[in-house]
C-alpha positions as CSV (number, residue, x, y, z in Angstrom):
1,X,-116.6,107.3,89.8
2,X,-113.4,106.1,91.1
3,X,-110.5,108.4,91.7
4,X,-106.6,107.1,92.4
5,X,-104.4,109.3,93.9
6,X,-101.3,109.3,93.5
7,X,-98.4,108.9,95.8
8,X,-96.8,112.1,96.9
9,X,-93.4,112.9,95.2
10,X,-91.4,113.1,98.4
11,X,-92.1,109.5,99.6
12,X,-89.5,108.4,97.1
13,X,-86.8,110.8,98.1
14,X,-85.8,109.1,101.6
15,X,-85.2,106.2,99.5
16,X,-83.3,107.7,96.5
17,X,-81.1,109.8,98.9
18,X,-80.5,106.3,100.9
19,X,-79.4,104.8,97.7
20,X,-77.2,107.8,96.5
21,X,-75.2,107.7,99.8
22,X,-74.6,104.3,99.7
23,X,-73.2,104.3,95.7
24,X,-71.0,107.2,96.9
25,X,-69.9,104.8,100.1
26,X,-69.1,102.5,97.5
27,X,-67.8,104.3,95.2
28,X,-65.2,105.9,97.9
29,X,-64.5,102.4,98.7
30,X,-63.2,101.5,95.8
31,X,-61.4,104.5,95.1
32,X,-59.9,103.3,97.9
33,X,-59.0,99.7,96.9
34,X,-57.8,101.0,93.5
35,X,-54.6,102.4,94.8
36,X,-53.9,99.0,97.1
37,X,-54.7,96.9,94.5
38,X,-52.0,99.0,91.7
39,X,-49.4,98.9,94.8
40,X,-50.1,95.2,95.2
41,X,-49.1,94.6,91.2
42,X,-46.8,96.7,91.2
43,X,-44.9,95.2,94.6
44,X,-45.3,91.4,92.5
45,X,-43.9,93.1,89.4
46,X,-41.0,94.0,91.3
47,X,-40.5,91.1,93.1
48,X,-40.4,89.1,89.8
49,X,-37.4,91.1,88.6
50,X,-35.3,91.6,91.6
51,X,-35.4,88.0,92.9
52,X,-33.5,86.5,90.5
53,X,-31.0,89.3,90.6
54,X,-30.8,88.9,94.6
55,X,-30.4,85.3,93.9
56,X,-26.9,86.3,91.4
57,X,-25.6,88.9,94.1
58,X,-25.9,86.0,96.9
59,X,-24.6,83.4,94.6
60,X,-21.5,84.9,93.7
61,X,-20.6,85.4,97.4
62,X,-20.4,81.4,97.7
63,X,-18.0,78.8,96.7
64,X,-18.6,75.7,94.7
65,X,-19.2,73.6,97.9
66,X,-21.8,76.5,99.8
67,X,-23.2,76.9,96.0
68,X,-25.0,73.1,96.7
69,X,-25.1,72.6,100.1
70,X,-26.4,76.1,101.7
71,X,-29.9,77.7,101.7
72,X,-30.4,79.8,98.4
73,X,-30.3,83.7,100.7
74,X,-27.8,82.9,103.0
75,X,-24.7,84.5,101.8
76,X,-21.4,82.6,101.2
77,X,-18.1,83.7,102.5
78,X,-15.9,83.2,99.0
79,X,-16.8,87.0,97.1
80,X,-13.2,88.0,96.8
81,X,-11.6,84.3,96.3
82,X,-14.6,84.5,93.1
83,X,-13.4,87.5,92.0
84,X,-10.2,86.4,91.9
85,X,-10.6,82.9,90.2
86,X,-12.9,85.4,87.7
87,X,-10.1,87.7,86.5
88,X,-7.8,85.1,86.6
89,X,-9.9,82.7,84.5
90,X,-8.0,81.8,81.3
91,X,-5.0,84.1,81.1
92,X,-7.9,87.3,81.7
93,X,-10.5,85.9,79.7
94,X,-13.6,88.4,81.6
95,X,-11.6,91.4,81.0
96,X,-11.2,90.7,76.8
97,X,-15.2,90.0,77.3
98,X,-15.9,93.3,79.4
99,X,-13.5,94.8,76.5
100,X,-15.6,93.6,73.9
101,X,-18.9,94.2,75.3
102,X,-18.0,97.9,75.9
103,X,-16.8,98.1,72.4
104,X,-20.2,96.6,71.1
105,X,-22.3,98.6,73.4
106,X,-20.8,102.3,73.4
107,X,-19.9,102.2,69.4
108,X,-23.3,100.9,68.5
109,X,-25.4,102.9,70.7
110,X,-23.6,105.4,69.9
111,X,-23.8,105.2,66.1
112,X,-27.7,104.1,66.2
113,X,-28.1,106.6,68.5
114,X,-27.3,109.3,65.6
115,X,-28.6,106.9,62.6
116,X,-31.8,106.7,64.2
117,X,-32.3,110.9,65.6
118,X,-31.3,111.7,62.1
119,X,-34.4,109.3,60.3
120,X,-36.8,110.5,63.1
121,X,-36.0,113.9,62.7
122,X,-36.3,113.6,58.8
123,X,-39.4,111.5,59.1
124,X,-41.2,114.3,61.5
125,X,-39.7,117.9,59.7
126,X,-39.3,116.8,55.8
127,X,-42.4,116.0,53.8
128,X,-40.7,114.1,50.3
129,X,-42.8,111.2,48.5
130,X,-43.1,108.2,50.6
131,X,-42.7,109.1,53.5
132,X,-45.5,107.1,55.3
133,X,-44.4,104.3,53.4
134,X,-41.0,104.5,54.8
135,X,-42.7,105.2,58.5
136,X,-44.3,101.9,58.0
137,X,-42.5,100.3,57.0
138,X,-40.2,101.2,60.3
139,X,-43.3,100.1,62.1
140,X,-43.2,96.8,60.5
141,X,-39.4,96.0,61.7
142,X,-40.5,97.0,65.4
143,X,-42.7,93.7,64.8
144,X,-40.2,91.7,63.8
145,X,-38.1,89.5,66.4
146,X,-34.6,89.9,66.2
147,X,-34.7,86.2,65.9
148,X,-35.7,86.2,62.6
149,X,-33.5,88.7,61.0
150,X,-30.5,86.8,63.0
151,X,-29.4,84.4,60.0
152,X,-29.8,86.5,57.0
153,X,-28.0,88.7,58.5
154,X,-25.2,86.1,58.4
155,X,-25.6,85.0,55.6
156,X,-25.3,88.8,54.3
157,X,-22.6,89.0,56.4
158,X,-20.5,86.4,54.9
159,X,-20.9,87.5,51.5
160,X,-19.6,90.8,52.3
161,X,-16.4,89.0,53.7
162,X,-17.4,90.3,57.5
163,X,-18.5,87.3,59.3
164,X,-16.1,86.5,62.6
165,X,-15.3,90.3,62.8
166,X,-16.3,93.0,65.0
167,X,-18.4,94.7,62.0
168,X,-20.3,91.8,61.9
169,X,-21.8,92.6,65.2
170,X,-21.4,96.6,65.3
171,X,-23.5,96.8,61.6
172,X,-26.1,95.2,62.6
173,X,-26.8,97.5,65.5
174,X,-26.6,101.0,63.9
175,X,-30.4,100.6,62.3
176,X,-32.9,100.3,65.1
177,X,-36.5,100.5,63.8
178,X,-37.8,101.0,67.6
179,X,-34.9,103.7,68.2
180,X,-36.3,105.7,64.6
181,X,-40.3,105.4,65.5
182,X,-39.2,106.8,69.0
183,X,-37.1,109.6,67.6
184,X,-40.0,110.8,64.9
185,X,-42.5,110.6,67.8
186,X,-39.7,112.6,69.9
187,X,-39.2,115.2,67.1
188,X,-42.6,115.7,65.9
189,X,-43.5,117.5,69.0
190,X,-39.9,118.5,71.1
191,X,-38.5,120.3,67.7
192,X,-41.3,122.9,66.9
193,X,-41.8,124.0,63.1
194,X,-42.4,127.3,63.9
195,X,-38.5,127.9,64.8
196,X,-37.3,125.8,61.8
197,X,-39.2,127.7,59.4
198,X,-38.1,131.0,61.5
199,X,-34.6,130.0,61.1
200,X,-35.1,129.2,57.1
201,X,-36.1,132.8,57.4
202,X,-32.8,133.7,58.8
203,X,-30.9,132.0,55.9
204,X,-29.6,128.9,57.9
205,X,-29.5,125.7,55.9
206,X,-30.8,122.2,57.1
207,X,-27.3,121.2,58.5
208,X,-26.9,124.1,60.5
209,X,-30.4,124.0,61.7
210,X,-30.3,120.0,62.5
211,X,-27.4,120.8,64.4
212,X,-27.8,124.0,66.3
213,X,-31.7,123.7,66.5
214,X,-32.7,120.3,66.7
215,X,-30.0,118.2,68.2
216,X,-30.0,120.0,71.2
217,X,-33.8,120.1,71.9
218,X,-34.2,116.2,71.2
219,X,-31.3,115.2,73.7
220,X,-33.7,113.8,76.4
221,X,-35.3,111.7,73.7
222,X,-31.2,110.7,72.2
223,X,-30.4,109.5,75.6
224,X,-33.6,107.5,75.7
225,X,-32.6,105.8,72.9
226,X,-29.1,105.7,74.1
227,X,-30.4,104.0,76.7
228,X,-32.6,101.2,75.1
229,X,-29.6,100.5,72.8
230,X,-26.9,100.2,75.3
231,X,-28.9,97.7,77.5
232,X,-30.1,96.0,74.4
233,X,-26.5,95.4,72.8
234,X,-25.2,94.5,76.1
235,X,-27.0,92.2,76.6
236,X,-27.9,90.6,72.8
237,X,-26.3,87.0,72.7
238,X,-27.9,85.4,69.6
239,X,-26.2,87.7,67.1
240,X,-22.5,87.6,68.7
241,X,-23.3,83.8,69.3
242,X,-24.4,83.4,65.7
243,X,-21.5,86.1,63.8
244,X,-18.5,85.1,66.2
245,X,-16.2,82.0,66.6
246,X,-13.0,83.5,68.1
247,X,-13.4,83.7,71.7
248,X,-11.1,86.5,71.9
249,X,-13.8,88.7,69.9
250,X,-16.5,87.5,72.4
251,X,-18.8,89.5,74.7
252,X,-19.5,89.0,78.3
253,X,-23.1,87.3,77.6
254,X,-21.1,84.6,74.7
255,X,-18.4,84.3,77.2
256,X,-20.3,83.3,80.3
257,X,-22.5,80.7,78.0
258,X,-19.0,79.3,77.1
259,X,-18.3,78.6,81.1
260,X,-21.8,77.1,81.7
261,X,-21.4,75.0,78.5
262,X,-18.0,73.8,80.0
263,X,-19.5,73.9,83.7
264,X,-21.2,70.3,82.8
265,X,-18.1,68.6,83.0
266,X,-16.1,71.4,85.1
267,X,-18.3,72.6,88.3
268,X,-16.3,74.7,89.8
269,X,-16.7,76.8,87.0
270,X,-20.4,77.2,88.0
271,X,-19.3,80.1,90.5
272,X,-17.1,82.0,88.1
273,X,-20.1,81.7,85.6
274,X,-22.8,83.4,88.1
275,X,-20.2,85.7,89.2
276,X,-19.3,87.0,85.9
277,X,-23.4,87.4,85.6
278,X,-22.8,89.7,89.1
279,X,-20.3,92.0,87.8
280,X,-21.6,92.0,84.2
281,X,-24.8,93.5,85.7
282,X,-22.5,96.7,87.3
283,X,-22.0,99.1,84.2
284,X,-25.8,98.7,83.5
285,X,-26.8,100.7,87.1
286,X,-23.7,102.5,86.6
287,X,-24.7,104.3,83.5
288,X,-28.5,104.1,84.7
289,X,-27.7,105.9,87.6
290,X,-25.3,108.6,85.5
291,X,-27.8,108.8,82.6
292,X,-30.6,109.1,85.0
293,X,-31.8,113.1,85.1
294,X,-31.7,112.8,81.1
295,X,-34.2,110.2,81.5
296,X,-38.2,110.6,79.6
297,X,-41.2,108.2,80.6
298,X,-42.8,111.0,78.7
299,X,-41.1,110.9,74.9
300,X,-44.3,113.2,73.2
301,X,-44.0,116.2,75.7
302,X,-43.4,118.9,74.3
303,X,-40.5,120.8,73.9
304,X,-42.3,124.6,73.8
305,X,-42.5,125.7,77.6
306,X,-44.5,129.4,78.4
């Protein structure tokens, strides 16, 4: 009778510990590569930005003669002479732009600001028929492109006897479906119940408590919004482009297309055009760098702290 023995259990082990050491070897290893490889991405991401913007500070320093005939990062010599022509342009054409944009910009970040805290904060705390409906239906405008909404807006608009005015612009801005969705998601979990239902208890009515209670617990996730509306308005040129026809009502994005458009038969208005892009660029890191400390990545932390 035949007998098989079989293999003792330990002959396998050199070669399983082998193969554990060398999956932790590579698993190390790309623990390693992980963090190069993010940096790497990261590094390309920000070249992508900043290169164009380098390319506008370097621009504006040369005159309409070093603009075609010099190497793209050398600097010019011609920043002040720029300036100069720029402010000067048109009786102080830049200035009524900067004017207007910071009208634009500060009054409807301002007022969607508050529109929008007031619907996310209603949204989060108050349960009333439809609400989800109405949160959806939020959610669906954050998938619309402005694009779209851009002509009957217009058209709506006109009929209200608006069109060509500073309304026409401003209105527009105050209802921000993105600004609301951020401001419920911000409320739902920086404003706890617990101390609105606590200061119910206390006899304090909704006003009081929005405004003593809420308001100041959500004002990381208002200047967020602040934020993302201010950079937004400043910067929108298909509504002002679409509402406005007096130049004197037109913001610095409108105003600088109008000196490109008029750059094809006039080049030397080519420098005051990216130089206007330079300086238009300044109250954006301004109020970045003044807003800064208020600033969230983190809009759902929460706002009770042991």
């Amino acid at each position: 009778m035949n007998t098989t023995t079989a293999p003792p259990a330990t002959a396998s082990r050199p070669a399983t510990g082998a193969r554990i050491a060398r999956d932790s070897r590579i698993g190390r290893r790309g623990a390693k590569q992980r963090p190069v490889i993010a940096s790497a991405v990261l590094i390309l991401g920000a070249l992508y930005c900043l290169v164009p913007v380098l390319w506008v500070v370097i621009a504006s320093t040369k005159s309409n003669t070093e603009l075609f005939t010099t190497f793209t990062f050398i600097p010019g010599t011609s920043l002040l002479d720029n300036l100069g022509d720029l402010f000067a342009y048109g009786g102080g054409q830049f200035g009524m732009w900067a004017y207007n944009s910071a009208i634009y910009a500060i009054g409807g970040a301002v007022l969607s600001t508050l529109v929008s805290t007031m619907a996310g904060y209603a949204l989060a705390k108050y349960d009333f028929p439809g609400r989800q409906i109405w949160f959806y239906a939020i959610l669906a405008g954050v998938l619309l492109p402005g694009i779209t909404l851009a002509i009957p807006q217009y058209l709506l608009m006109s009929q209200m006897g608006l069109a060509g005015t500073y309304w026409s612009v401003l209105l527009p801005s105050l209802i921000s479906p993105f600004g609301i969705f951020l401001a419920r998601v911000y409320a739902s979990s920086a404003v706890p119940s617990e101390t609105i239902e606590a200061a119910r208890i206390d006899g304090a009515n909704d006003y009081r408590i929005f405004t003593s209670i809420a308001l100041p617990m959500m004002v990381p996730g208002m200047v967020t919004i602040f934020l993302l509306q201010f950079v937004g308005i400043w910067n929108n040129f298909l509504l002002p482009f679409i509402m406005l026809s007096d130049e004197r009502m037109y913001p610095l994005t409108v105003g600088l297309y109008t000196l490109l458009s008029k750059g094809s038969g006039t080049p030397s208005l080519y420098s005051l055009a990216i130089i206007g892009a330079a300086v238009s660029i300044i109250p954006l890191i301004i109020m970045m760098l003044v807003l800064q400390r208020y600033w969230r990545l983190d809009l759902v932390s929460g706002g009770l702290k042991g």
